[in-house]
N, C-alpha and C positions, 0 to 999 in steps of 0.2 A: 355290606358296603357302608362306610359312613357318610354320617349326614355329610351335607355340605351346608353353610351357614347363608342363608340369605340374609341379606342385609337391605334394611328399611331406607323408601326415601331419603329422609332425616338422618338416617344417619350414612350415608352416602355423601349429601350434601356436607355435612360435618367435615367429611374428611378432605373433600374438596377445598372448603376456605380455610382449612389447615393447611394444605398444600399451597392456596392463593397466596395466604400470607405468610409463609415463607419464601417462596417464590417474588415475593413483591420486596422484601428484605434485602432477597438479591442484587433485585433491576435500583435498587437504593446505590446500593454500593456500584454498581454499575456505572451509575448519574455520577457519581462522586468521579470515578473514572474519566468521565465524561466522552469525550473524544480523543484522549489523548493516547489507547491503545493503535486505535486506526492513524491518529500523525505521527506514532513514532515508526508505524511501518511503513506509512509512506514516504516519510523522512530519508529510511533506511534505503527503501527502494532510490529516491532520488540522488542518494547520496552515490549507489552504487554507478546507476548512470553518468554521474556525474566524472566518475572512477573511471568507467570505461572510457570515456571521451578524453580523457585528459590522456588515456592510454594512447587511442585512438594519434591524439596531435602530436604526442609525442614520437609516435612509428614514422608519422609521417615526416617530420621533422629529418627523421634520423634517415628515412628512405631520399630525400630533400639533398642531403649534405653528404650522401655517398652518392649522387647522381653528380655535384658540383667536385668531388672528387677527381670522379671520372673524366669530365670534361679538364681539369686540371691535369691528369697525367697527357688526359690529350692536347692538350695546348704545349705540353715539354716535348711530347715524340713527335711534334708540329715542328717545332722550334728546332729542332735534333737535327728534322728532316733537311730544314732551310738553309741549317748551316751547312748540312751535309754538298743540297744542289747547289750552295753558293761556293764551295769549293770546286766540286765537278764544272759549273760555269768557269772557273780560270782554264780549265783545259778541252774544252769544246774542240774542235776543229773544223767545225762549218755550222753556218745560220741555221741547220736544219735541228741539229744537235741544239746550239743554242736557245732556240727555240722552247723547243722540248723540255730541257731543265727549267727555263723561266717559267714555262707552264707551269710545272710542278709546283715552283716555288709562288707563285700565287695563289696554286691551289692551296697550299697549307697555311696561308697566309688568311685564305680563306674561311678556313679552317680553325686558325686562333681566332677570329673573329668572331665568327659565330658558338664558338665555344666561352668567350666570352661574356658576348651576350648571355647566353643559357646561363651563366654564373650571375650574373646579376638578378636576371630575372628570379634566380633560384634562390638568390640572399633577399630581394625585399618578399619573397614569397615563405620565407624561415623566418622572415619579420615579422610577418602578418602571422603564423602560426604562432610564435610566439609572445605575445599578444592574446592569442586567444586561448593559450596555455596558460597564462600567468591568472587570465579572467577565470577561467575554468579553476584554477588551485584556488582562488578567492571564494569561489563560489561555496566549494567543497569544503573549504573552512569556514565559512559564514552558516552553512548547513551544519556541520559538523557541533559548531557551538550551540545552535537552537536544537537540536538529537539531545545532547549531552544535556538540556535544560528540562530539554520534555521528560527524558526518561528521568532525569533524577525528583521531577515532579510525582510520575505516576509509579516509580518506586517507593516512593514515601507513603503515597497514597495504597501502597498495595501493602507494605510493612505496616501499614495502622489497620488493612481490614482483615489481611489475611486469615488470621486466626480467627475472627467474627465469621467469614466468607466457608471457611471447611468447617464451619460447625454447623450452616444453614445450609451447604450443600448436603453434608449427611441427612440432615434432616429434612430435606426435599426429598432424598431417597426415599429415605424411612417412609413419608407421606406418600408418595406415590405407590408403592405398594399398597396400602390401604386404600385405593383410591378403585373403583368400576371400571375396567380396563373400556368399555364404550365411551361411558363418562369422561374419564381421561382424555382420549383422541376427540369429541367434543373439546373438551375444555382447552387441549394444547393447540386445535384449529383456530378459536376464537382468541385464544392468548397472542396468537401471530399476527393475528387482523389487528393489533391492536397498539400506540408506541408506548402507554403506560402499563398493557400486558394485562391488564386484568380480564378477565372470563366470566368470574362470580362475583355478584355484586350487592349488595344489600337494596331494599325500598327504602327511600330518603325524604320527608312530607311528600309523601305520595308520589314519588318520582324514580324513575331507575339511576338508581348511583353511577353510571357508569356514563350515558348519554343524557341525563336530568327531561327523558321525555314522559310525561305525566302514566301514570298507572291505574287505569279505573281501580274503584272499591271493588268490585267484583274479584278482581283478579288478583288484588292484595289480600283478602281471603283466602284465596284457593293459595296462595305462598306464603301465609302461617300456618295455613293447615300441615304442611311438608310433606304433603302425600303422593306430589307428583313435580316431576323437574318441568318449570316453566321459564321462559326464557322472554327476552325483551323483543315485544315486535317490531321495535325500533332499530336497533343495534344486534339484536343476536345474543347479547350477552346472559347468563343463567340467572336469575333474579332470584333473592331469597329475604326473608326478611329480617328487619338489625336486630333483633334480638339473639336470634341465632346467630349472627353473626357477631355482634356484641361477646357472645360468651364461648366463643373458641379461641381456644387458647392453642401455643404450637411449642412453648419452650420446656 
């Protein structure tokens, strides 16, 4: 069966702030990013909404003007009607009959009226839609022009790092396989607690790099020595001393 290589403290830790500081290379280019991955998709989201609604006003619009239609054919077979009972009124032959056609013919009279009305109320009501169709197209073009700004922002910013960015992603790979798979999920737990990501951190005049909360001499001892992972009672983070970290290198 072959050995399997144990690996030292020291050098453990090695491979850790190789890992950190690539890692940290990253969350660089990241900042340079800044926030403009998250506004261009929310940009895009609002944009979309923006889309829908205008859809939205326009169905209705169109639902609007085939209801005002309608009450149009119905005000002609209204009018059809009238002339119709105003003909049959010349030849009535009793108040009984007369009657009756005069009803009709006010009811359809009634009828234009109120069909009427419904047309009006239905044009300043295609008013008012449009109006807030026209605000709604404003909007989406006013949105549209600040999208079209951000992205050619963080496309510039991404065609300046990109090639730097898949060359520290590889090599975050690389590192992380060298890295104590315990250690690791330590390190990736305390990198998430954190917004500048750091986990591994050097002793700084006697202070932990990472939270500047002081570090007896006792303890700065036992983290030159490199014999055992100590970590900051303060913050959590793995504490190591700057020499060793001074002399790792990642490129």
């Amino acid at each position: 069966m072959a050995n399997v290589k144990e690996y030292s403290v020291e050098e453990k830790l090695t491979a850790l702030v190789k890992l950190q500081k690539i890692e940290s290379k990253l969350d660089e280019i990241q900042i340079l990013k800044g926030e403009l991955p998250m506004e261009v998709s929310d940009l895009e989201d609002e944009i979309t909404g923006l889309h829908a609604r205008q859809t939205r006003v326009e169905e209705e619009i169109n639902g609007i003007q085939e209801f005002t239609e309608q009450k149009k054919n119905l005000i002609k077979e209204a009018q059809a009607l009238i002339k119709k009972y105003e003909k049959q009124s010349a030849n009535v032959k009793n108040n009984r009959e007369f009657e009756a056609v005069n009803k009709e013919m006010e009811l359809q009279a009634l009828e234009v009226k109120l069909a009427e009305k419904h047309i009006k109320d239905a044009n300043e009501e295609i008013a008012e839609k449009a109006r807030l169709l026209e605000t709604a197209k404003k909007a989406v073009a006013n949105k549209e022009n600040v999208l079209k700004h951000k992205k050619g922002e963080l496309e510039k910013i991404i065609a300046d790092t990109e090639k730097e960015e898949k060359a520290y992603d590889k090599l975050a790979g690389d590192a992380r396989e060298k890295v104590d798979p315990r250690l690791l999920t330590s390190y990736e737990r305390i990198r998430r607690s954190y917004r500048n990501g750091l986990a591994i951190v050097p002793v700084v005049r006697d202070a932990c790099g990472g939270c500047f909360n002081a570090i007896p001499p006792q303890r700065q001892s036992e983290i030159r020595q490199r014999k055992k992972i100590i970590v900051c009672e303060n913050c959590g983070r793995i504490l190591i001393d700057e020499d060793l970290y001074q002399t790792v290198e990642f490129k």
